[in-house]
VOBA-1610 file (N, C-alpha, C; in pm, whole numbers, padded with zeros to 5 digits, always signed):
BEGIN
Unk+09109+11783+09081Unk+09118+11651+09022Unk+08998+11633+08929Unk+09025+11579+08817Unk+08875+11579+08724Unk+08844+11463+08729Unk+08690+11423+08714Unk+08597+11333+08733Unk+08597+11268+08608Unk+08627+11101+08652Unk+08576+11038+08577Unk+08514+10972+08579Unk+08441+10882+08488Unk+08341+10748+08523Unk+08429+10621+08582Unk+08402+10551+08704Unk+08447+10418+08728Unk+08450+10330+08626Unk+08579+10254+08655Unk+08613+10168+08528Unk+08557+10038+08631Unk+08497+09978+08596Unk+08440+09803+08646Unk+08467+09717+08541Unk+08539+09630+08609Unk+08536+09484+08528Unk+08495+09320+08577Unk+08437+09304+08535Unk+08411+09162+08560Unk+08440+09086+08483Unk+08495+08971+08552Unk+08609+08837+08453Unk+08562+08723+08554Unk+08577+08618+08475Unk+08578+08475+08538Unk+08673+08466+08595Unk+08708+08378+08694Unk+08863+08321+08798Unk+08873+08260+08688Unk+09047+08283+08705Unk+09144+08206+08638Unk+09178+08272+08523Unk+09096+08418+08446Unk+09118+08487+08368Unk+09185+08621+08407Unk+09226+08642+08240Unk+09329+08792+08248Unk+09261+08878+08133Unk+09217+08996+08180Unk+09180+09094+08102Unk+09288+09215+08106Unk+09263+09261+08024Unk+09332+09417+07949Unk+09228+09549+08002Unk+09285+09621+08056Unk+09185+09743+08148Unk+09218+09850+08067Unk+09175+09929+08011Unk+09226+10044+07958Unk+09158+10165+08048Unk+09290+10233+08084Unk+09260+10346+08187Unk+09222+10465+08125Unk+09190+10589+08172Unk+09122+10707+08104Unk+09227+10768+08055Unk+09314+10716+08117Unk+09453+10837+08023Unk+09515+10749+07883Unk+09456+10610+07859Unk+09493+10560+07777Unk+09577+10459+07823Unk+09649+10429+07926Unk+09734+10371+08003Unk+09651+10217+08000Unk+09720+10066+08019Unk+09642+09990+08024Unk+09693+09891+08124Unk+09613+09802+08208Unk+09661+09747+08310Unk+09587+09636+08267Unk+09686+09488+08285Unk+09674+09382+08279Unk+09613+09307+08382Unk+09486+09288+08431Unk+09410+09200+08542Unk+09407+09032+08538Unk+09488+09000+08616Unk+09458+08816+08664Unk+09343+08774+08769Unk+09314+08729+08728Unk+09226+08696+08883Unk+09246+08523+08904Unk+09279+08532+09058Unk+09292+08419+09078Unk+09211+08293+09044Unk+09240+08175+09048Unk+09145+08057+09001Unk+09082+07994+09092Unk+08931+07900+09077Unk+08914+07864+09199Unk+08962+07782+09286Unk+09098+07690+09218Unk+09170+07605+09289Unk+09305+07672+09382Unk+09290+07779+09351Unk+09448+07843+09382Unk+09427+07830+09543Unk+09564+07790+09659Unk+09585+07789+09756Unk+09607+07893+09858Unk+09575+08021+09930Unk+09553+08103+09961Unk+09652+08051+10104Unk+09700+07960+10153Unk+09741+07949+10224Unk+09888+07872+10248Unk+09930+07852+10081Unk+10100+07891+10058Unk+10183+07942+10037Unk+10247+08008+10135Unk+10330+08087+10151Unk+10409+08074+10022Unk+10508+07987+09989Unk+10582+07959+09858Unk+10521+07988+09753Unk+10394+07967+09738Unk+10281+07979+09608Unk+10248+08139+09597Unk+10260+08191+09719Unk+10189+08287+09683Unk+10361+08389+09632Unk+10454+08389+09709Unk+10574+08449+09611Unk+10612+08406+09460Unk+10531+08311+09434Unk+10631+08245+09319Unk+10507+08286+09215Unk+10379+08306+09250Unk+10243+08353+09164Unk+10297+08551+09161Unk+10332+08571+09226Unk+10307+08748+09277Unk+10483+08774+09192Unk+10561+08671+09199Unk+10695+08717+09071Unk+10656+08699+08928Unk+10589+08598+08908Unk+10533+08531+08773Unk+10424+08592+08736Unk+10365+08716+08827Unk+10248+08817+08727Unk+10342+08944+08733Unk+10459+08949+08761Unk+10554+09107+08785Unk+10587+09073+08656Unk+10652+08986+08628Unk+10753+08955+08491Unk+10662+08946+08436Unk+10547+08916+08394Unk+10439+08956+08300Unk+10350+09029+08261Unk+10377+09141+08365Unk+10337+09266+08365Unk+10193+09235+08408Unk+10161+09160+08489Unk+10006+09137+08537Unk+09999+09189+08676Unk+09891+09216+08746Unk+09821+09256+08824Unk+09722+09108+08885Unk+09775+09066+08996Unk+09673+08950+09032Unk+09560+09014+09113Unk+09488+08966+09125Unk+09332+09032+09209Unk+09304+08879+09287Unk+09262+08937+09421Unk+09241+08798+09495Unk+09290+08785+09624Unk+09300+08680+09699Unk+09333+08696+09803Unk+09446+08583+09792Unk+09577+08610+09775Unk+09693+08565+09720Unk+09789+08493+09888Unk+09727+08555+09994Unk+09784+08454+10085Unk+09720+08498+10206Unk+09704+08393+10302Unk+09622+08433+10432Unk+09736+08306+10551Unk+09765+08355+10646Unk+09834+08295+10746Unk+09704+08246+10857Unk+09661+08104+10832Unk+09601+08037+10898Unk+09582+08022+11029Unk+09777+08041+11062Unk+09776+07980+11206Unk+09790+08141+11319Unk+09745+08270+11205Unk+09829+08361+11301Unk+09689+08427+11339Unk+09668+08510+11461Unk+09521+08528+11487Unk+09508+08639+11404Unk+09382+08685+11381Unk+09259+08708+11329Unk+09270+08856+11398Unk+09191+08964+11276Unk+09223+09091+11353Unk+09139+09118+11474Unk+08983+09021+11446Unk+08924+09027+11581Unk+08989+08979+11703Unk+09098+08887+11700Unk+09161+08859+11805Unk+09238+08937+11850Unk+09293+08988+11748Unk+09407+09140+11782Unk+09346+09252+11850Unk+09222+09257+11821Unk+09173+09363+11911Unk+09113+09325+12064Unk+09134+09185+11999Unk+09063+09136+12174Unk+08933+09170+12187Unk+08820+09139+12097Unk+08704+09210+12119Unk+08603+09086+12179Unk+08490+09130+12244Unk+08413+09040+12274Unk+08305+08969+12205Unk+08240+08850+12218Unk+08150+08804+12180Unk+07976+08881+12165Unk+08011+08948+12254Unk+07858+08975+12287Unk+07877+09153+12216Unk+07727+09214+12160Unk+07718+09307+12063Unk+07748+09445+12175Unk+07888+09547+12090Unk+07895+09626+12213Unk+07820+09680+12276Unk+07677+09703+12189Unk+07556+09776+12243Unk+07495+09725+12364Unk+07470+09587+12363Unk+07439+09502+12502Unk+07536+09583+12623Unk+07637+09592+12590Unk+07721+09575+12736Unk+07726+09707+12781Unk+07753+09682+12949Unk+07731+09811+13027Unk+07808+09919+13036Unk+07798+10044+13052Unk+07876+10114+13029Unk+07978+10071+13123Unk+08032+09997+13234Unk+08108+09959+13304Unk+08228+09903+13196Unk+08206+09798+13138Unk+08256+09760+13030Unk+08292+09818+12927Unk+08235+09905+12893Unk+08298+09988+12747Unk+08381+10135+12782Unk+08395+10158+12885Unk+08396+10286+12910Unk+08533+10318+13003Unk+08674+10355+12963Unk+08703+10296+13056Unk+08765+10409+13183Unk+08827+10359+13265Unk+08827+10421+13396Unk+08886+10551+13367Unk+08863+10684+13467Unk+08911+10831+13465Unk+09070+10793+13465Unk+09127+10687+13551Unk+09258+10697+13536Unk+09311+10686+13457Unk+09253+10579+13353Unk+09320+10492+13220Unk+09324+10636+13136Unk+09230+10706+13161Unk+09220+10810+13057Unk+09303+10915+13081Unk+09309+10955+13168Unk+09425+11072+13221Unk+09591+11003+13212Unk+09592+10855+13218Unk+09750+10799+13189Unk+09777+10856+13054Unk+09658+10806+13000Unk+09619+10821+12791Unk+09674+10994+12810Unk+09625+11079+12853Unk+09692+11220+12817Unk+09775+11249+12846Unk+09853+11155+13001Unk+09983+11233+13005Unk+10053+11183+12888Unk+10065+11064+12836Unk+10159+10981+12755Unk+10159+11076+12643Unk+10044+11153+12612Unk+10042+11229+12454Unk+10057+11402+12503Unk+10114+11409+12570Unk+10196+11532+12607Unk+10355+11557+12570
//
């Protein structure tokens, strides 16, 4: 693969720049504005069709689900820094671990 220099751009919200790629190829950048709603669902399909048909590229964080948990919740992790806690806690039992190998047999 041959090396090229990183392309960086910096734009104000709410602007659209023209990127020209190393092969000559050029990509159209939106970046969201600072009023835009990150948490409408409707807004964010009807923004993400209306930069397709215009051949744009939005940059941003175009939708976030408020009410659904959080990946720290998904992992179920704790409050306190894992380093604090005892190996009792982090470590877990010979059985859990030998279930873990039969299952990947």
């Amino acid at each position: 693969m041959p090396f090229f220099e990183d392309i960086a751009v910096d734009y104000d919200p709410g602007a659209t720049v023209n990127v020209t790629m190393h092969d000559g190829s050029r990509l159209l950048l939106r970046k969201l504005g600072v009023d835009y709603d990150p948490t409408s669902k409707a807004e964010a399909v009807r923004l993400l069709t209306e930069a397709h048909a215009k051949g744009e590229i939005v940059t941003g964080l175009f939708y976030i689900d408020t009410k659904a948990p959080n990946f720290l919740q998904l992992l179920n992790t704790v409050d306190e820094p894992l380093a604090t806690l005892p190996e009792s806690r982090v470590r877990p039992p010979q059985r859990v671990l030998d279930e873990i190998m039969e299952e990947l047999k």
